[in-house]
C-alpha distance (Angstrom), angle and dihedral (degrees) to the residues before:
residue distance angle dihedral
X1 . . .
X2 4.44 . .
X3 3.45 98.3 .
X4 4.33 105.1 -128.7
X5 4.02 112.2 -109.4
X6 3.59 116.1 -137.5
X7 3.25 101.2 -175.1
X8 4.04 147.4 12.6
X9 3.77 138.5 160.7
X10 3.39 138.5 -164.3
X11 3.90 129.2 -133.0
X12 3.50 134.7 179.0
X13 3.99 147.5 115.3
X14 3.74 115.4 -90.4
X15 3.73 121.1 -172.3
X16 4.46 114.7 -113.0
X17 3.98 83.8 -111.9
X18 3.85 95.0 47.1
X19 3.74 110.8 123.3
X20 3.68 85.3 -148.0
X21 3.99 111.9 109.5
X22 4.03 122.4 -112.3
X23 3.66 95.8 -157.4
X24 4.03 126.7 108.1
X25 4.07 107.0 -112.3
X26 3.91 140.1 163.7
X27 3.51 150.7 98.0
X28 4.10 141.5 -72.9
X29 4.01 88.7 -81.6
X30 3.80 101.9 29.6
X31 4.20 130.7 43.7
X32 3.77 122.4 -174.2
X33 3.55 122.8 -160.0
X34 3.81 120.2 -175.5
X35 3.31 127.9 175.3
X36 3.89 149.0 -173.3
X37 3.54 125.6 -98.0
X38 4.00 112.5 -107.3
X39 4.12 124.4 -117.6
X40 3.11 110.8 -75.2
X41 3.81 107.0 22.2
X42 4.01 111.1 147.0
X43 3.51 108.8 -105.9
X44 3.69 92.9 -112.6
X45 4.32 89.3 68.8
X46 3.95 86.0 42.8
X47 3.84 92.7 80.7
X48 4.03 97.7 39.5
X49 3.95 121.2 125.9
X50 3.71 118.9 -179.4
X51 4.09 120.3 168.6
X52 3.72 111.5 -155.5
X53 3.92 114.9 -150.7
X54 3.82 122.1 172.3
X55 3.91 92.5 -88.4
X56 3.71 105.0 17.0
X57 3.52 143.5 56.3
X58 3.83 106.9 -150.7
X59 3.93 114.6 -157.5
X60 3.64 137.8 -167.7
X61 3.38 114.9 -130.4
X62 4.27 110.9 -132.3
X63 3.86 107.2 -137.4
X64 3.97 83.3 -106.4
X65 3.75 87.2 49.5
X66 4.04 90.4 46.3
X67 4.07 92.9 51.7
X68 3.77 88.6 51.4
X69 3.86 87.2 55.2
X70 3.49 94.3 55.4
X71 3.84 109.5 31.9
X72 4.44 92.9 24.4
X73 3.58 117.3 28.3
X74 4.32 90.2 168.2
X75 3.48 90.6 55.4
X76 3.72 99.7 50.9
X77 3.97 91.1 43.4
X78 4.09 86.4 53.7
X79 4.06 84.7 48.9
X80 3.69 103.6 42.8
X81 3.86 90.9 33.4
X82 3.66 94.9 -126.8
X83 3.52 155.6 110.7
X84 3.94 129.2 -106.1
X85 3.72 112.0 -151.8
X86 3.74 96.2 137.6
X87 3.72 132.7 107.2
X88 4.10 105.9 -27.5
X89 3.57 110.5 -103.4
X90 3.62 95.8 -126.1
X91 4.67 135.0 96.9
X92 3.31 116.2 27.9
X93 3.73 96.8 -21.0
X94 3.52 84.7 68.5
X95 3.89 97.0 50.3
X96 3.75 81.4 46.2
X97 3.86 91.0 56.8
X98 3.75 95.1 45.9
X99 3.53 90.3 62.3
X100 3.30 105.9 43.3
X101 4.06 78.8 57.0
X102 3.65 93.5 66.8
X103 3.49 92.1 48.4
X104 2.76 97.8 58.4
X105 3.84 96.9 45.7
X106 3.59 87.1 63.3
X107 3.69 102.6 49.5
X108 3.81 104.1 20.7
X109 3.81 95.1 162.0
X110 3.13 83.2 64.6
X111 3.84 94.2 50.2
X112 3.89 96.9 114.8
X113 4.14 88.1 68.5
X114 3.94 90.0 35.4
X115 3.85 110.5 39.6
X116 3.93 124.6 58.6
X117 3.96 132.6 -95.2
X118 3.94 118.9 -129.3
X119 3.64 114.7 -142.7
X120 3.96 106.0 -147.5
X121 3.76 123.6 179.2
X122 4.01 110.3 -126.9
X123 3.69 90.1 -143.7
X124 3.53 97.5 60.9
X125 3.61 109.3 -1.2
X126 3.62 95.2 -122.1
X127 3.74 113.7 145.3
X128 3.74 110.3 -129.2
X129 3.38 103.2 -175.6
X130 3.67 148.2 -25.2
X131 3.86 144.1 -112.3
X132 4.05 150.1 -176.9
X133 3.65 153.4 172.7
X134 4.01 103.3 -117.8
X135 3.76 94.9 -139.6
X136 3.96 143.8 -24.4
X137 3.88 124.0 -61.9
X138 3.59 110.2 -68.6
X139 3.59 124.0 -136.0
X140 4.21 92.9 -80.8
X141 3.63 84.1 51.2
X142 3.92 94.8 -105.2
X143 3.70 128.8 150.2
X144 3.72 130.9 -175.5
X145 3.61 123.7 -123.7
X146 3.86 123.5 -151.6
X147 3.74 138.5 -177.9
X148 3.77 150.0 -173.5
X149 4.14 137.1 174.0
X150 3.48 135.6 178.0
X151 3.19 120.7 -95.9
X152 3.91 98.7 -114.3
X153 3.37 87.7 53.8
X154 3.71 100.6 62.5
X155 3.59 116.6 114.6
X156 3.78 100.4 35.6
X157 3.63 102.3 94.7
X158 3.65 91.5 -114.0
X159 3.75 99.9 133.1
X160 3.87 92.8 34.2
X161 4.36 83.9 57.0
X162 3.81 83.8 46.9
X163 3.94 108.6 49.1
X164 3.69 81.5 47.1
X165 3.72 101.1 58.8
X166 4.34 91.7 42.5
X167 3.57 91.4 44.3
X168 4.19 90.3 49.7
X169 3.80 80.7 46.9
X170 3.89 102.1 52.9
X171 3.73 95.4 41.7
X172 3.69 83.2 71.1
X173 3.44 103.1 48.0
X174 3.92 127.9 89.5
X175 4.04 123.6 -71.8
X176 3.52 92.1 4.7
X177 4.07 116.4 135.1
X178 3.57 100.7 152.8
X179 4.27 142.0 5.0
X180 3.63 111.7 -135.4
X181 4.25 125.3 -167.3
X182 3.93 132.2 174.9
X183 3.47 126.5 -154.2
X184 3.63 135.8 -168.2
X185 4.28 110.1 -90.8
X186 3.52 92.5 -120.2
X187 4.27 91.4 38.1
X188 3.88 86.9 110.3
X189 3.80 89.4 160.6
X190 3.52 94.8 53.8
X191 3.88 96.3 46.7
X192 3.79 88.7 55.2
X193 3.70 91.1 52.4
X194 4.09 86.1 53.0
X195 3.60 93.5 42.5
X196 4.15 89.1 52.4
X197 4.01 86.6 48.5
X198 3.75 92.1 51.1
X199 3.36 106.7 -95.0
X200 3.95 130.7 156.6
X201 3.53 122.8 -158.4
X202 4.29 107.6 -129.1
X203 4.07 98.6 168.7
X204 3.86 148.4 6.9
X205 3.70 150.8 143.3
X206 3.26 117.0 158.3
X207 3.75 101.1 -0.8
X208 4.38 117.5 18.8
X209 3.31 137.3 -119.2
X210 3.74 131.5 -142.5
X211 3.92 130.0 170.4
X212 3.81 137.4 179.2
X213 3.86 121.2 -128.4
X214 4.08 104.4 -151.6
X215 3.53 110.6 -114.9
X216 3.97 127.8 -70.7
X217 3.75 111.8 -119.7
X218 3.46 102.1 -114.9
X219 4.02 114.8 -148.8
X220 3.52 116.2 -147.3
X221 3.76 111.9 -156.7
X222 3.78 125.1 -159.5
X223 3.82 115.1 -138.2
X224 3.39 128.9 -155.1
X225 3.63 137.2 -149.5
X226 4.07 110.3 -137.0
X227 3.74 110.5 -160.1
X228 4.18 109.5 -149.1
């Protein structure tokens, strides 16, 4: 059983010409909160991007952050403070990865669409997983969601709390109309997790496809009773 969440927010540093929003959005479940870094900050904290949910801690990883992943795993633990007991780093997730890297080398501010999102449990700062948008908005205002946990983390609702909180965050952003995902045909765990988060599926053969519409603004309209 997911357990509901009432309530998350969003914190992080985001540079004057970021074309990410500073405003506090969401929905009845979920609240998202970013804000801009103060005067002052080193650079370094300028460019940091953390979603808080009531179990996780969801971080963007910084290109620098992202090659530490991939080529030095101790180092990044000792940075972030955490962890990494999630999905081994290693196949084609690692190929993956290594793209994504120069990517996001190329358009780092952009890095928040390009770069990967560590899921670390505020209890014990293990990171349980991992997440990402595969690329910017494209020019119907869809982005792609992916996801990965480790496997003794399955169950928990960890990735369900997670896609939540990133989608609730990129229907805010600029350009974006509508958050796409595809899963496997026979990924049944995965499709509940999208159908939890909202998700509809709209295509598929051998692989599916699910997106999420943003919200309709719903108008609530006060009657009155007129007495003749």
């Amino acid at each position: 059983m997911e357990r509901k969440i009432r309530k998350e927010a969003v914190s992080g540093f985001v540079g004057s010409r970021s074309k990410f929003l500073d405003k506090t959005c969401g929905t009845p479940d979920i609240q998202v909160i970013i804000k801009r870094f103060r005067a002052g900050e080193p650079e370094r904290k300028r460019h940091e991007m953390q979603i808080e949910t009531e179990r996780l801690r969801i971080t963007a990883l910084t290109p620098e952050q992202l090659d530490w992943w991939l080529n030095d795993l101790p180092w990044l633990e000792e940075k972030l403070n955490c962890s990494y007991q999630a999905e081994p780093l290693e196949g084609i997730f690692k190929e993956i990865v290594s793209g994504q890297l120069e990517i996001t080398r190329q358009d780092s501010d952009n890095y928040l669409w390009h770069s990967f999102w560590l899921l670390i449990r505020k209890s014990d700062n293990v990171v349980v997983g991992s997440a990402d948008f595969k690329n910017v908005p494209d020019e119907k205002g869809q982005v792609e969601i992916g996801y990965g946990l480790g496997k003794a983390f399955e169950h928990e609702g960890y990735m369900t709390e997670a896609v939540r909180a990133m989608c609730s965050w990129a229907k805010e952003q600029e350009g974006v109309s509508c958050i796409t995902a595809e899963t496997e045909a026979d990924g049944f765990a995965s499709q509940r997790i999208l159908k939890r988060c909202g998700f509809t599926e709209y295509a598929g053969n051998d692989t599916i496809w699910w997106r999420m519409q943003p919200r309709p603004v719903l108008l609530r309209v006060k009657a009155e009773n007129i007495l003749k």
